[in-house]
Structure formats: structure tokens, C-alpha cells
VOMI-13847 format. One record per residue (C-alpha): x, y, z; residue in one letter. Coordinates in steps of 0.25 Angstrom, whole numbers, plus 5000, padded with zeros to 4 digits. Layout:
REM residues N
XYZa;...
This chain:
REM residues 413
513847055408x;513546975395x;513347075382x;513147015369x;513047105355x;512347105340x;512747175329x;511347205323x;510647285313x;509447275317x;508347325305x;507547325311x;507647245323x;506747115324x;506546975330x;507746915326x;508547025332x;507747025346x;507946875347x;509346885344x;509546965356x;508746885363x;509346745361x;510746815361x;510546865376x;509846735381x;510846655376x;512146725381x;511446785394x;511846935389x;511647065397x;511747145386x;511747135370x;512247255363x;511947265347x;512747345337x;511947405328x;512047465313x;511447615313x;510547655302x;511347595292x;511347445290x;512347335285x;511747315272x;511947455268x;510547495273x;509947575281x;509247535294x;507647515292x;507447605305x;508647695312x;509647635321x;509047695337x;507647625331x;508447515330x;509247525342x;508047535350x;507447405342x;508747345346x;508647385362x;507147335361x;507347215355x;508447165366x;509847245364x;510247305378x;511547405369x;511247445354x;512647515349x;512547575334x;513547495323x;514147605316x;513747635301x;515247615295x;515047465299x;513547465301x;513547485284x;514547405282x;515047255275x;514747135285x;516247145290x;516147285293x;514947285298x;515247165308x;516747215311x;516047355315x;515047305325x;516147185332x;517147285334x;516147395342x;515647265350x;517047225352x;517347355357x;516247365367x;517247255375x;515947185383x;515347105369x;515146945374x;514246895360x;514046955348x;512646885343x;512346885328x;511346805320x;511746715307x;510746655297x;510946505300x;510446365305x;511046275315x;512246275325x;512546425328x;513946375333x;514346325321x;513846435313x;514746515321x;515846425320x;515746455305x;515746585306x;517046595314x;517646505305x;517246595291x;517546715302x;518946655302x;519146635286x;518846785283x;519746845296x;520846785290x;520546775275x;521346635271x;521746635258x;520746525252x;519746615256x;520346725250x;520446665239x;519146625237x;518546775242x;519246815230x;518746725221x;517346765226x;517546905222x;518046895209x;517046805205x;516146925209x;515446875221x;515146995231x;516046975244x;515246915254x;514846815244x;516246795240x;516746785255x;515746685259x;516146585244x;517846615249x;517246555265x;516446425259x;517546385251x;518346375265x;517246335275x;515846275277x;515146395277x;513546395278x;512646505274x;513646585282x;513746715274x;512546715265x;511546765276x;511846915281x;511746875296x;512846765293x;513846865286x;513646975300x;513946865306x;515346815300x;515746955300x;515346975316x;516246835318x;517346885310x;517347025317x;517246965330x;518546855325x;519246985318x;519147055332x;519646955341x;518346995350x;517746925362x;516446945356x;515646805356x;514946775342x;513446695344x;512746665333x;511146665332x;510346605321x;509546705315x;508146675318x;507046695306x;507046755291x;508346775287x;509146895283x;508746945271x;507146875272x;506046965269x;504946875276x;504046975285x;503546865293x;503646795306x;504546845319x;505846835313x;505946935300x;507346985293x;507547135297x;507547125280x;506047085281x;505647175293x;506347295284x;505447265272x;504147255282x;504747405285x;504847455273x;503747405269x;502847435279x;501647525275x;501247555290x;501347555305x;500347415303x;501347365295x;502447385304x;501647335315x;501447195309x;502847175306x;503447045313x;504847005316x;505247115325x;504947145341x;503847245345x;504947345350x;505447355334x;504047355331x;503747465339x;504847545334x;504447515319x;503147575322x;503647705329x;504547755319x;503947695307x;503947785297x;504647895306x;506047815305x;505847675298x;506047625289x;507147675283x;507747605269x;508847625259x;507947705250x;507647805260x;509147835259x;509047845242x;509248005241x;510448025255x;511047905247x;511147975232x;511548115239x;512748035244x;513147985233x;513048125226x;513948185235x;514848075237x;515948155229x;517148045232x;517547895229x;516347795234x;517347705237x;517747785249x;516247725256x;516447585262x;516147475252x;516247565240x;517147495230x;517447565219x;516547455212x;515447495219x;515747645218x;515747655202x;514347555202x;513547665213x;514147785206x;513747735192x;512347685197x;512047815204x;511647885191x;510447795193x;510247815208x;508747825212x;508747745226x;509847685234x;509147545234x;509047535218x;510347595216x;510947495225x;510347395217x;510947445203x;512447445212x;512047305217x;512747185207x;513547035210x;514747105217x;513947205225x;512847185236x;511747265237x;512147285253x;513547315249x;513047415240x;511947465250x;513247475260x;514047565249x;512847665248x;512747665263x;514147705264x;514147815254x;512747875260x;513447865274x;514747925270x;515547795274x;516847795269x;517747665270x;518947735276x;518247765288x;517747615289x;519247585286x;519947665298x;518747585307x;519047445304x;520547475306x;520047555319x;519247425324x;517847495319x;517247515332x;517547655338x;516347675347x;514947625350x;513647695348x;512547685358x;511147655350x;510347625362x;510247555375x;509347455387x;509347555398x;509447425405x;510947385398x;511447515404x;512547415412x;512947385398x;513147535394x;514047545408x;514847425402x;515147475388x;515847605393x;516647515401x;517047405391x;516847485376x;518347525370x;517547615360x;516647755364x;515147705366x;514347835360x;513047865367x;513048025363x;513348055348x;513648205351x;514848135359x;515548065347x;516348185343x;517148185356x;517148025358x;517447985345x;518548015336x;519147975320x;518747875315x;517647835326x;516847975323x;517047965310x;516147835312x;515047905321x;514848005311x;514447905302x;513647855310x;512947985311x;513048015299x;512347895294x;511147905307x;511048055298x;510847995286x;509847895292x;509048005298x;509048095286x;508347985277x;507347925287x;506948065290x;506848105276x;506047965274x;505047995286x;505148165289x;505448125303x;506548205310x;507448105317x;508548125328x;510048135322x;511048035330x;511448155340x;509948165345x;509448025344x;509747965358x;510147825361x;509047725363x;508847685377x;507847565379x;
């Protein structure tokens, strides 16, 4: 049995994603192809455009046989957690052949790949010259990432490698699956149409950035019907639960966002990403607070991005504190693996996981307490805890009752 994995987002899930998982299978002969996938809560520091058992169900329509929830404390977090947090789950499942993921770039994908273990290889072990260079970054007031990918060119040819959002996931999936030691296979596929951050709203290959602002600003169900660059099974979903459950933006979370700062009675820097920096600029601005999206504007300067800045606000809304996230990533991260949804026809792979998986694979929510334990249901309670605060927004957005995460069943296509 071959199995291949993606670590996915998917919002919402489009033509890119579905031939993805098409040329993925083709190509390795796979069984099965399980994707780990961010909750209601994105990477950016955003929340999804539509919840994550919609997407799930997209997903499982769209060609994934397993969809398995990525959760929130490294489905919100920086690129290394982010990518750290979903390798170590898939590393644990113990049956992982390929992990696919898709880079923004033109040419031989072995030789990109090549340069990706090769830069994978200068941040693992950190020489000094680059060290040296990283600092110098810094203090010259470059943001990280930026500084990060000045230290790597002043020590290798490196291409567009970590300016495109796709190509920094994908250093970061390469230096988890390096930091790991894992048996997990990398394969590399060129991203096929608008790029990342493109807001083109035409022709079959859109950016889930493009199809997002379609959503939003969509004025009805003939709107969402003409939309191109996504499979008729997303389309179909759009259209049932268009304004009953989608879309959902940063703004809708304006008022849940401003009462948690109110009662946030303790240090800010206790949340992940919350340096002291950033706590004294979002406690000074906040006298000014009218929206979360023009408040993170006004937080927003050279040292600071606006998604690490969305990711602080996530974190404080959601009651992420860094020491939790602290005892994961000395734990490994991954303590068990949520069950999204499922092919009735991959039930072979389902027999397989309870065989091969070193970590609980949760199907029942009502059964975490006895199952989980520590740190691991501290993490599920965030998880849950972050599906409440979804739920409560989208529902005072649409005044549509909504199932909480004991009552919503897994998706079974």
C-alpha cells in the first residue's frame, strides 16, 4: 500500500488543489493520500473563508481519501511551526511514503529540490557565517524572514526561494522532514496558474487569495455561481451554505477580538509571538481600536508583518499561550490525530492507521478526556475552544444556529 500526504489549507479548495492531488497519485501510483489540514484558523493569522468540516468535505470531493485536522497551536503558527507541527503528526502516523507540496517556480523540480535541502541544511545547523549575516539582518531592521533569506544568499545561489509564500512552506516542510530524521519522501510540484498573493479572477487556475475576494465580494448566489477556478463540488458547497456559514473574515471577529483584549488582565507576552515590542505597540493602539483589520494596520511597520501581527491577535483571541506550545515542541508536537472526515471507500486505510499510528487517532470528541492527558488535552481544548469561537462569530454574522464540535459529525463521503 502506497499512501502519500499534503499539508493544506485549503481556502477555499480550487483547481490547483484538485490537480495537485491528481498528478500526485498518477505519478507515485498511490492508494491513498491523507491531507493535514488547518482548522478554522489559517497561517496568516486569519480566519478560514468557510469552516473546516466544509472544507473537509471540499477536500474528500476534490480527491482526498483521509482529511485529518492540523491543530490551532501550529495551524496559527510562524512557517517553522506551522510545518514542524504538521511533519511530526504525519511522522507519527508511521505508513507516510511522500509528502507533496507545491513551490512557486520554473524549471527542473529536482534541482529545485536539491536547493531546498541544501538551504534546509544551512538553517539546521546554523553555521556561523550565516549567523552572522542573520544578525546583521536584524539589526539593520529587516523583518526575519527577510533577514533569513539575505544571511542564505550570502552563502549559496539561492532563486526566488523564499520570497513566494509557497516556497517558504516548502523550506520549512524540507527542514522538518531533515530535523526529523523521517522516511517521509519530499516531491515537489510547480504551482500551476496565478500566483499566491494574485488577485486575478479569471481563468481555471485562481489564487485561494482571488477566490477569497470573489467571496466577499460576492452580492448573490449568481455571483457565486459564475465563479471559475474551483471544481463544481466546491461550487456546490458555496452555493448551499452561502450566507448560512461563508464567508467568514477578520472583521467578523472585530467585537470577540476587543473583548479579549479587555479581559486579558496578564502579560501579552505570555501569547506566542507577543514580544514585548509588539505588546506595548497593540496595548498603546488599542485606545484607538475600532476593527481588527485597521487596528492591525496602525500595529503594522518595517520590523513587523501584517501576518505576524494577524498571528499575535489570533493568539490572544484564542487564549494561545507560548508555554503550552513550548512543552509541545519539546514533546515532538504531535499527541493525537483528529479525524475531519473520510472516502467510505479508504476504510482499508482507517484499519491501517490503528495498526501503524504511535499517537490516539480521535473520531469521538466526547472521548478525549479519557484518551488524552497533559499537555495533549490541553491542545484539544484549544482546538475546541477555537471551533467556539468560529461558531459564535459566524452565527452572529448569519443568525444560523450551528453544531458545536461535540455534535458535528465527521464527514463521511
Amino acid at each position: 500500500m502506497k499512501i502519500g500526504a499534503v499539508i493544506a489549507e485549503y481556502n477555499p479548495f480550487h483547481n490547483g488543489h484538485q490537480y495537485q492531488l491528481e498528478v500526485f497519485r498518477q505519478k507515485h501510483h498511490l492508494d491513498y493520500i491523507i491531507v493535514i489540514m488547518s482548522g478554522n484558523f489559517t497561517q496568516r493569522g486569519e480566519p478560514a473563508c468557510m469552516d473546516k468540516h466544509l472544507r473537509a468535505r471540499s477536500a474528500l470531493l476534490g480527491g482526498a481519501d483521509l482529511v485529518l485536522e492540523l491543530p490551532v497551536f501550529y495551524a496559527l503558527g510562524s512557517a517553522p511551526v506551522f510545518a514542524s507541527g504538521a511533519v511530526a503528526h504525519l511522522n507519527r502516523l508511521n505508513c507516510i511514503d511522500y509528502l507533496c507540496f507545491g513551490c512557486e517556480t520554473d524549471g527542473d523540480s529536482g534541482r529545485h529540490l536539491q536547493l531546498l535541502e541544501q538551504a534546509a541544511d544551512i538553517l539546521i545547523h546554523e553555521p556561523a557565517p550565516f549567523r552572522e549575516h542573520l544578525t546583521d539582518g536584524l539589526k539593520s531592521g529587516l523583518s526575519y524572514p527577510a533577514a533569513r533569506e539575505k544571511a542564505l544568499k550570502a552563502l549559496m545561489d539561492v532563486p526566488p526561494l523564499l520570497t513566494q509564500p509557497n516556497n517558504i512552506l516548502a523550506l520549512e516542510y524540507v527542514c522538518a522532514l531533515k530535523a526529523s530524521a523521517s522516511s517521509i519522501r519530499p516531491d515537489i510540484l510547480q504551482r500551476k496558474g496565478e500566483g499566491y498573493h494574485s488577485s486575478v479572477q479569471k481563468g481555471d487556475f485562481l489564487s485561494a487569495s482571488a477566490l477569497r475576494g470573489s467571496l466577499h465580494s460576492a452580492k448573490d448566489l449568481h455571483y457565486i455561481n459564475a465563479l471559475n477556478g474551483i471544481p463544481d463540488t466546491t461550487r456546490q458547497i458555496l452555493e448551499t451554505f452561502y450566507r448560512q456559514r461563508l464567508p467568514m473574515a477578520s472583521a467578523d471577529f472585530s467585537g470577540l477580538f476587543a473583548a479579549a483584549m479587555l479581559s486579558r488582565s496578564g502579560s501579552l507576552t505570555d501569547y506566542c509571538d507577543v514580544t514585548p515590542d509588539i505588546a506595548n505597540r497593540m496595548r498603546r493602539c488599542f485606545h484607538e481600536y475600532t476593527d481588527l483589520d485597521s487596528y492591525l494596520l496602525r500595529l503594522k511597520n518595517r520590523a513587523y508583518t501584517y501576518s505576524r501581527l494577524s498571528r499575535c491577535a489570533a493568539h490572544i483571541l484564542l487564549d494561545i499561550p507560548a508555554s503550552v506550545l513550548s512543552r509541545a515542541r519539546a514533546d515532538g508536537y504531535a499527541y493525537y490525530a483528529r479525524i475531519l472526515g473520510f472516502r467510505q471507500n479508504s476504510r482499508a486505510l482507517l484499519t491501517l492507521l490503528k495498526q501503524t499510528a504511535s499517537i490516539p487517532m480521535i473520531t469521538k470528541m466526547t472521548a478525549c478526556p479519557e484518551i488524552l492527558h497533559g499537555n495533549g488535552l490541553r491542545l484539544m481544548q484549544a482546538d475546541i475552544f477555537a471551533a467556539d469561537i468560529y461558531r459564535t462569530a459566524c452565527q452572529m454574522k448569519f443568525g444560523q444556529p450551528l453544531k458545536n464540535e461535540y455534535s458535528q459529525p465527521i464527514v463521511i463521503i
